[in-house]
N, C-alpha and C positions, 0 to 999 in steps of 0.2 A: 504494500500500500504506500502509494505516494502521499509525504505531508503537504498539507493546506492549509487552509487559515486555522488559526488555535483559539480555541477559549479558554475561558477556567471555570469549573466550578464554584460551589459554595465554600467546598473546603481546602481551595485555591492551586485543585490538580488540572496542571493546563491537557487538551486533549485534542485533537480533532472530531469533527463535529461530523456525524455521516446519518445519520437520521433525524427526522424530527416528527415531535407527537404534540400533535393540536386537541387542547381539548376546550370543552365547551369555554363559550365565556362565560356565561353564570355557574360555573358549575362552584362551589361551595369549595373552601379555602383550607379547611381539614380534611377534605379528600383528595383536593391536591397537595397536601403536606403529606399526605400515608403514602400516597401513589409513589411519590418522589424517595421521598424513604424507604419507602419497598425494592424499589429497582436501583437503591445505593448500598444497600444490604450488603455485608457479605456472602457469601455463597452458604455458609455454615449455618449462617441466621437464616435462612432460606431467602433471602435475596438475589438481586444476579450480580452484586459487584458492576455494576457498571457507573460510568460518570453523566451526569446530567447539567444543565444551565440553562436558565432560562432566555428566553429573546426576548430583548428589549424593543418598547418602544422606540424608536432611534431618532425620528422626528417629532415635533409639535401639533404637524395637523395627523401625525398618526394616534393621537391619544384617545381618539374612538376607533382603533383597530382593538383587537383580540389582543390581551395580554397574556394569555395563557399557552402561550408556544413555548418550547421548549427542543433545545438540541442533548441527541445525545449521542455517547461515543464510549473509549473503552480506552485502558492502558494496553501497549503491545504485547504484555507479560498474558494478559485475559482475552488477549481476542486469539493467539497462539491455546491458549486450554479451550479454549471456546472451540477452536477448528478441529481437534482431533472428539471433542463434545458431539458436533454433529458429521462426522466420519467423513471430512474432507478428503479424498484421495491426492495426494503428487504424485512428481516424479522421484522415484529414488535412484540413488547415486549408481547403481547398476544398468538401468533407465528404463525400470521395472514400475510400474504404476503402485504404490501401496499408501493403503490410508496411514495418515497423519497422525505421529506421536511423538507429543511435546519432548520426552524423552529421549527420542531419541533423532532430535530435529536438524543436530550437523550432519543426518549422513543424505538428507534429501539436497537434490539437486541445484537448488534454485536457493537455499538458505544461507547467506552468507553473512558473517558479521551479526550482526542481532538480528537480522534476520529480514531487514525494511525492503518492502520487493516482494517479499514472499509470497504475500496476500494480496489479491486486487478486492480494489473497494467494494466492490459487488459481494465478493465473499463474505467480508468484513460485514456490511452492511448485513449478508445475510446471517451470522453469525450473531450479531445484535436483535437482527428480527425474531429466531429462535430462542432466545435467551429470555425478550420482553415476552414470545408467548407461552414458555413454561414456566414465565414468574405464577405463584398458583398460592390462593391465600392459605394461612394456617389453622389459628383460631379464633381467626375472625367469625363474625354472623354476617356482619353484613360489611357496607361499603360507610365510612366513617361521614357523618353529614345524609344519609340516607339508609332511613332503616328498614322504609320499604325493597332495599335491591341487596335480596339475599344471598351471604357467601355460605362455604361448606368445605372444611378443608378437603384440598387437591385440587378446588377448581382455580379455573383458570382467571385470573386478575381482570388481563389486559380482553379476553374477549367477552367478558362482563361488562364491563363497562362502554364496550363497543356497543355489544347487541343494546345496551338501555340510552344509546346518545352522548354519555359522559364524554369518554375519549372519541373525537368527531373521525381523527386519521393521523395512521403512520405512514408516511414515507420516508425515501430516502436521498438523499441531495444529491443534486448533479458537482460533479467535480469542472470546474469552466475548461483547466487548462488540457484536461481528458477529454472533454467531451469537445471539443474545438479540434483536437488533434484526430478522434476519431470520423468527427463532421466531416472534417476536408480530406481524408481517404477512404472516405462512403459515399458521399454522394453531392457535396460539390463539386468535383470536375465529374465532365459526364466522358466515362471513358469504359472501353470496350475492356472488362477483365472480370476477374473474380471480386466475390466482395472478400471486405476485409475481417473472416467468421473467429479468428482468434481473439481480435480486437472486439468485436459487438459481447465476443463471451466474456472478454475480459470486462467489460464495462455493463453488459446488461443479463449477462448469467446462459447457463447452459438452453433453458426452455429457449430463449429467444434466437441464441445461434443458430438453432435448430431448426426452429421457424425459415428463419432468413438463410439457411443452406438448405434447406426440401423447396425454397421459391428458385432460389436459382439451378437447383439439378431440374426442378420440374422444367424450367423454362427449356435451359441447355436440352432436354431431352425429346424438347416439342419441335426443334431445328430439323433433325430427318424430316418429320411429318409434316411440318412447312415447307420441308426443302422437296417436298411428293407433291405436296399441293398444290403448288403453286401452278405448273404443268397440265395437273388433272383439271386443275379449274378453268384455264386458258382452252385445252383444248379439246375435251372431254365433255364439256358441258353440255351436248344433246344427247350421250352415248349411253342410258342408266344403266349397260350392261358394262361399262367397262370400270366401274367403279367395285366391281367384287374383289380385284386383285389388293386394292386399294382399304377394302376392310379385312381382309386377312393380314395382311401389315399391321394395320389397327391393332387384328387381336396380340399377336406376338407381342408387340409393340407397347401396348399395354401389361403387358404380364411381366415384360423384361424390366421394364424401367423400375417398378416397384420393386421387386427382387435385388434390382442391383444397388435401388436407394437402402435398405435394411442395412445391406455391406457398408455402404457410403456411411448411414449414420452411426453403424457399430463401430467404425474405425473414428470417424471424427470424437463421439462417445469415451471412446477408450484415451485416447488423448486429452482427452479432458476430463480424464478422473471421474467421470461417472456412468463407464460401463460395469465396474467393477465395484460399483460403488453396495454398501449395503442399506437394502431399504428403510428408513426411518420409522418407528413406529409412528400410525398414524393417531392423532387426535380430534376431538369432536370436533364438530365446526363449532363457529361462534354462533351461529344460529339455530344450532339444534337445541330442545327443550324436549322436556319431560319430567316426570315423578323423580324422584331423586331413589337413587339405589346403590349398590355397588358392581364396580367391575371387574369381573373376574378374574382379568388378565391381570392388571394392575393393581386390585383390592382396591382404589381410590374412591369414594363417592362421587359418581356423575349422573348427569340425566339419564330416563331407561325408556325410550318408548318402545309401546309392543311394536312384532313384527306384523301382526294379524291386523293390528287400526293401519298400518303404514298399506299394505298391502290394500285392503279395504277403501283407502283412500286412490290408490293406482288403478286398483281393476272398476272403481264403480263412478269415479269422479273423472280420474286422468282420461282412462283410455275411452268411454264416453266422447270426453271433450273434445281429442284427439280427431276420433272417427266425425265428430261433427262438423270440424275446422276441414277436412280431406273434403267429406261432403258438399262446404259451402265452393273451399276453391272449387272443384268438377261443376258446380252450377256457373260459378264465374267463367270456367272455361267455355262453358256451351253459349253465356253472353259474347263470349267472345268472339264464336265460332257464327254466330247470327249477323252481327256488325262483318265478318270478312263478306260472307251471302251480300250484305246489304252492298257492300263496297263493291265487289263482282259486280253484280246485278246493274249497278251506276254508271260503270266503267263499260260494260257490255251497252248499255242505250244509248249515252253518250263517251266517245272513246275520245278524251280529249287528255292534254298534258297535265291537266288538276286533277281528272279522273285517274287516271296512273298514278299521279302522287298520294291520291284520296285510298288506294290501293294498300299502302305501307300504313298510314295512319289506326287501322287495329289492329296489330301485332306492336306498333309502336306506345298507343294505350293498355294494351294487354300488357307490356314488359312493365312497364311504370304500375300498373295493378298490383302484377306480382311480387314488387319491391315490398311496397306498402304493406302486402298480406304477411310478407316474410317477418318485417321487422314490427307489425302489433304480436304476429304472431308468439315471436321471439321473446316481448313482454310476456306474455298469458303463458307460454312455457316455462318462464322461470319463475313464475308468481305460483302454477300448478308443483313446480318440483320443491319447490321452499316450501310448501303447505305441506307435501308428502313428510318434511321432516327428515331427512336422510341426515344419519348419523356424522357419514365420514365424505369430507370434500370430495375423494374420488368416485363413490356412489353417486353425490349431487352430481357430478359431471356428467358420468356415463348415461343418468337417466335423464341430464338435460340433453347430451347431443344426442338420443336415442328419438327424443320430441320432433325436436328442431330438422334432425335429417330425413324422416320422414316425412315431415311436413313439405319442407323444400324442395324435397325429389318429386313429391305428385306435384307441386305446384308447378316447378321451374319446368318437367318433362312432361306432363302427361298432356297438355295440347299435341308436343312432338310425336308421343306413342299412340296417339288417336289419328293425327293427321298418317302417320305412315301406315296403321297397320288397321285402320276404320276405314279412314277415307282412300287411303291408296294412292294420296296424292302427293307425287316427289319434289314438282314444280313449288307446291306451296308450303312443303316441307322444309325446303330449300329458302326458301324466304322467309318462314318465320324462324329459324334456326337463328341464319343471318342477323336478322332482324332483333331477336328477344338477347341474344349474344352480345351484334355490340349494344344494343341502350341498356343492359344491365352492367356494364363493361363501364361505359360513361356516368350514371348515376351512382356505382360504387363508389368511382374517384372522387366523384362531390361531395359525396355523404363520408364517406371514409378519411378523407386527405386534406383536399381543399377549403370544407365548408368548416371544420375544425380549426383551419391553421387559421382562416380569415378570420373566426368569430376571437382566437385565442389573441390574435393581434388586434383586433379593437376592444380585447378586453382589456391588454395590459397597454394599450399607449398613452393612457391618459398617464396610467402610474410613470409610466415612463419616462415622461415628458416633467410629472413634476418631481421625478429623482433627480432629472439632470437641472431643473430650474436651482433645487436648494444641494448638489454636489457636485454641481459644475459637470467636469470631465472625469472628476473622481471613481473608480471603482463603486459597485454597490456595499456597504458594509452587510456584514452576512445577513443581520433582523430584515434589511430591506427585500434580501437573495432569497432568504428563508421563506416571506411573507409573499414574495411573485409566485415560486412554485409551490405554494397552500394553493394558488390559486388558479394553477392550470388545471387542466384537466385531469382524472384516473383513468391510466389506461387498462382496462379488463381483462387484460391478456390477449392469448392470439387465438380465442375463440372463432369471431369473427374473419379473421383471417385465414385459418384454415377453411372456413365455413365455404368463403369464398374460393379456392381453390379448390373444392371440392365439385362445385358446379360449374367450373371452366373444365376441370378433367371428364365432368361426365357430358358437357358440351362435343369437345373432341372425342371422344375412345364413344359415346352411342350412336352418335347419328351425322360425324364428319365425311362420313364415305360420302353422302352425297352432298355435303357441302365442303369441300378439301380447302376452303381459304380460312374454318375454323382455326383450326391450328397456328398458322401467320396471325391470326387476328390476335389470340392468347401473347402469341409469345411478345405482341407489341405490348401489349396488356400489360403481362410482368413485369417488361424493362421498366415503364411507368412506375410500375407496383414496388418496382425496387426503393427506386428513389422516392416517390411518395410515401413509402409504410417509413424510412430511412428519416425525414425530415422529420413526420411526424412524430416519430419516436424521441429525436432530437428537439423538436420546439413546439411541440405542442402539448405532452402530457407529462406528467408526473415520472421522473425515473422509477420504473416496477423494480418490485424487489427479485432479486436472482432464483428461479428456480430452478433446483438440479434435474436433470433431463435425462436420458439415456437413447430415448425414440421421441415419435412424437405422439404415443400413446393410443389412443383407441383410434387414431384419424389412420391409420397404416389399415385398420380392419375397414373401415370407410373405404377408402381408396380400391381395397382390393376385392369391397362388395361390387363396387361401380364394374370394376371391371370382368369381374363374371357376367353382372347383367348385360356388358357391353358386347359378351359371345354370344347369348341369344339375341341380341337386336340385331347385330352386322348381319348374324346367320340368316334371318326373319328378311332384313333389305337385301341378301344375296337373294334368297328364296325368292323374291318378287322381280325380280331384275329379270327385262326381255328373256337377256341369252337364254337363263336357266329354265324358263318355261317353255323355250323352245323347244330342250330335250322331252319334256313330259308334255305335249301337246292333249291329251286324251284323260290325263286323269292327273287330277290335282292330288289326290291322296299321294301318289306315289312321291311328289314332288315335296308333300308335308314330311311324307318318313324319310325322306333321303337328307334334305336340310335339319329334322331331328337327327338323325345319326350325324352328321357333318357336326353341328353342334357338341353331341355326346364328343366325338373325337377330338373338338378342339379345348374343351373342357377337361379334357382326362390329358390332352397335351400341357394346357394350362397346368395342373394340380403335378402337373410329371414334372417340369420347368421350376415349381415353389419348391419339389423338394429337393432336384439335383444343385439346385443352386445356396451354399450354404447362409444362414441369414449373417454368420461373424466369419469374415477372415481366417485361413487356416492359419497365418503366421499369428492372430492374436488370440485363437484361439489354444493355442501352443505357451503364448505366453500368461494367461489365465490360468491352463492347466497347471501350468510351473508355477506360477505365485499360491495356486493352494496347495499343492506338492508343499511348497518349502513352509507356509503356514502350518499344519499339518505337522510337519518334520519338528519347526517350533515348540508348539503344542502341546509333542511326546515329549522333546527334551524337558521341556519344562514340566510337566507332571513327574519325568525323573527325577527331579533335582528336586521338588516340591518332598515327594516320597525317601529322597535315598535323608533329604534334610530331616524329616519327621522323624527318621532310624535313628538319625544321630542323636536328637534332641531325646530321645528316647532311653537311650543307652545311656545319655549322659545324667539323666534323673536316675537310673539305675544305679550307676554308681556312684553317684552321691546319698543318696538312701543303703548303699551298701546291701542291694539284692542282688543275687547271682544273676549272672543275664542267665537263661534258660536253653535263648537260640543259638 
């Protein structure tokens, strides 16, 4: 970790400042005295040892801001115990990957001298965010100044007072001379290369590099399928028989890239210490609630809801609502399908230059439809999985993007899957692909990039303008730096993000054969996407806190659903294509069992391809074996020397009591 600007605490230990926790302004003055005293603790007293300071006021007309901010940070001695705490992995000095022990911290690679460097702030940072969430009260009842907000010892401090409004948000500060250094070899010069993924991990944690290298393998991998397109769409375009060749590529194509991404991110993974890494016990959310009981694993007292009300609430509320939400889009679709009728119909009486443009305009309302439906919808799913009550964050996830992807696949495809396999029609297939493609393409960047950065800069110019009125040219002092980024925005994560990637991939790999300029359009898509998710992350939201990564979790099972369904659709638009009906003139049946077996065998070729292709690298897979080989090897010796030492201690009481040894 590089040093920054220094504060001091109360009890005048200077420190760097790398998080900060805002809490209410009215909140009551002895529960900010406990709070603060709690998290100064020593670790013995069940504290977390860490340093705190409050942010001041800094100007005059700031004396109706929030006084209640606060930074806080750690000595290098406690964020070094903190790392091997939540099982950071390095590099060790053989240039073996092994988690981190304070003990024995000269033999890793990167630890020199006391050690400054060893940690990037993201770590740090993250290291502090675990530490304030298993601060966990003792004997307390409740929260000191509030007797209605019940404690219980083990529970958790910091998400109690979340969930009741007390503490409003933690984050963690951007570092100016890091994040200026990363800005300008990410995405200020616009230049044809790799992005810079050690650097975004160094600075925004493993979840996010991850993100940001599955966008650019996905892109790099859409180049072939551009580089096909381009051709088939030029010259191809009356021929629908010759576009079969063209979804057989598809399917390979889709099955390869996924398979070789696994490799991709188990090596990137393994280099950054968290393929290897061991999973963290997980704990409640801060939103979960229930009866109060204990936990078996841990004996602590936490909330206990049944599994039978949770359930109850899934199959008789959720899945309901679900099925009513799929219902309403397929009605919106059939409006949809009535307006193209009306548009035909217009264009056929009068064929003029406005009628042909009047043409595009419902697939161009339909795409804008389906934005809307996405993102209420995207409310009403996370408002139905918060109700369910899910114990554990990664439950909450799995059963939010289980909503949400359902939801979006009927929405975003099933005009496409009716128009080619109801109506039969390629021509208009082809145009609303095109069509629903790019204006979801163009409203993402609005909504996602643009309308954000614009609204975040007319929120902060005014501050701007009067920081620089009363400090000249001067630097921000940190209260002023602190109180700007209270004020951006929180970024959510890369829900959203993958979300979107997921319907550009089932764009391309279901129904690209007969539209081949999808593919170029994505991958123009991307390059934007680069630099737009890049800035955004840079100036418009809240630096997220680092989370450890390994893949990129349930969105790999996503991906490689898409692309099974993608072998039944290609097979379905091969089936329909001239050529192939020409063979079966006389009988359709034979035509449906022949494109089912075609199907069967590119499916059993798919699942052949998942397993010859290993998901980890055989050279680090070699090296994993070896690091728990020599773990392992440890283990015994050490239970030797534990046993051969209890012999001795044994013998030596022996004969100092002057009993005969026996053995």
């Amino acid at each position: 970790m590089k040093k920054s600007v220094s504060v001091s605490d109360s009890d005048g230990h200077a420190f760097t400042p790398l998080v900060a926790i805002e809490l209410a302004e009215d909140v009551k003055e002895e529960a900010v005295t406990w709070l603060l005293d709690r998290i100064k603790d020593k670790q013995q007293q069940g504290g977390t040892d860490l340093l705190v300071d409050q942010v001041p006021l800094e100007t005059q007309s700031d004396q109706k801001g929030n006084p209640n901010v606060f930074v806080v940070g750690a000595t290098w001695l406690r964020l070094l115990q903190g790392a091997e705490e939540v099982g950071l992995v390095k590099e060790f000095s053989d240039g073996s990957m092994r988690g981190f022990t304070y003990a024995n911290k000269e033999n890793f690679k990167s630890f020199q001298g006391d050690g400054d460097g060893f940690l990037s702030t993201a770590e740090c940072q993250y290291i502090i965010k675990h530490e304030l969430d298993t601060l966990r009260a003792r004997e307390e009842t409740h929260v000191p100044g509030y007797a209605q907000m019940k404690l219980y010892p083990g529970k958790s401090i910091i998400r109690r007072m979340q969930s009741k409004g007390i503490l409003l948000q933690i984050f963690p500060l951007h570092v100016k001379e890091d994040l200026k250094r990363l800005s300008l070899s990410w995405y200020q010069k616009v230049k044809l290369s790799y992005q810079p993924l050690d650097d975004i991990r160094q600075y925004f944690g493993e979840s996010m590099a991850l993100y940001f290298g599955f966008l650019e393998y996905f892109t790099i991998a859409l180049v072939p399928m551009a580089f096909f397109g381009i051709p088939y769409y030029l010259f191809d375009w009356e021929s629908y028989d010759k576009y079969v060749l063209f979804a057989i590529f598809n399917l390979v194509w889709s099955t390869v890239i996924l398979e070789v991404w696994k490799r991709r991110s188990a090596s990137l993974a393994y280099g950054w210490g968290t393929l290897s890494r061991k999973k963290a016990f997980e704990e409640p959310r801060p939103g979960f609630h229930g009866a109060l009981g204990l936990n078996p694993v841990t004996g602590r007292e936490e909330p206990v809801f049944p599994y039978a009300k949770r359930h109850l609430r899934m199959y008789l509320v959720s899945v309901p609502f679900v099925l009513f939400c799929l219902y309403l889009s397929l009605h919106v679709m059939m409006v949809y399908f009535e307006m193209e009728v009306w548009a035909l119909w217009l264009h056929r009486e009068e064929p003029t230059i406005w009628t042909s443009l009047l043409l595009y305009v419902p697939s161009i309302i339909y795409a804008v439809v389906i934005e809307v439906m996405n993102r209420l919808y995207r409310y009403a799913a996370e408002f139905l999985t918060e109700w369910e009550n899910h114990r554990l964050e990664s439950s909450y996830q799995n059963h939010l993007v289980l909503k949400v992807l359902v939801f979006n696949f009927l929405n975003c495809f099933a005009s496409l899957f009716y128009i080619a396999f109801v109506m039969q029609d390629i021509v208009l297939l082809r145009q609303s692909l095109a069509t629903l493609l790019i204006t979801s393409q163009i409203l993402n960047q609005i909504m996602e990039a643009f309308l954000p950065y614009w609204l975040q800069k007319r929120r902060n110019k005014k501050v701007h303008k009067r920081n620089q009125r009363i400090m000249g040219e001067k630097e921000l002092p940190l209260g002023e730096q602190v109180r700007l980024e209270a004020d951006m925005y929180t970024y959510l994560g890369t829900f959203d993000d993958y979300l979107e990637l997921f319907l550009l991939f089932g764009y391309v790999s279901l129904f690209s054969c007969v539209y081949p300029l999808a593919a170029v359009l994505v991958v123009l898509n991307n390059v934007t996407e680069v630099y737009s998710d890049a800035l955004k992350m840079c100036k418009v939201f809240k630096r997220p806190f680092s989370e450890p990564a390994a893949d990129i979790g349930v969105w790999q099972l996503a991906f490689e659903t898409m692309s099974v369904i993608s072998v039944v659709t290609n097979c379905a638009l091969i089936g329909m294509s001239p050529h192939m009906k020409a063979y079966f003139p006389e009988s359709e049946t034979q035509l449906i069992l022949v494109v089912v077996a075609v199907e069967h065998v590119l499916l059993a070729f798919k699942f052949f391809l998942a397993f010859v292709i290993p998901d980890i690298p055989k050279q680090i897979q070699i090296k994993l074996a070896r690091l728990e080989f020599q773990s392992l090897e440890a283990l015994k010796k050490r239970l030797d020397y534990l046993i051969c030492e209890k012999s001795v201690r044994q013998k030596m009481l022996e004969a100092a009591a002057g009993t005969p040894n026996k053995s």
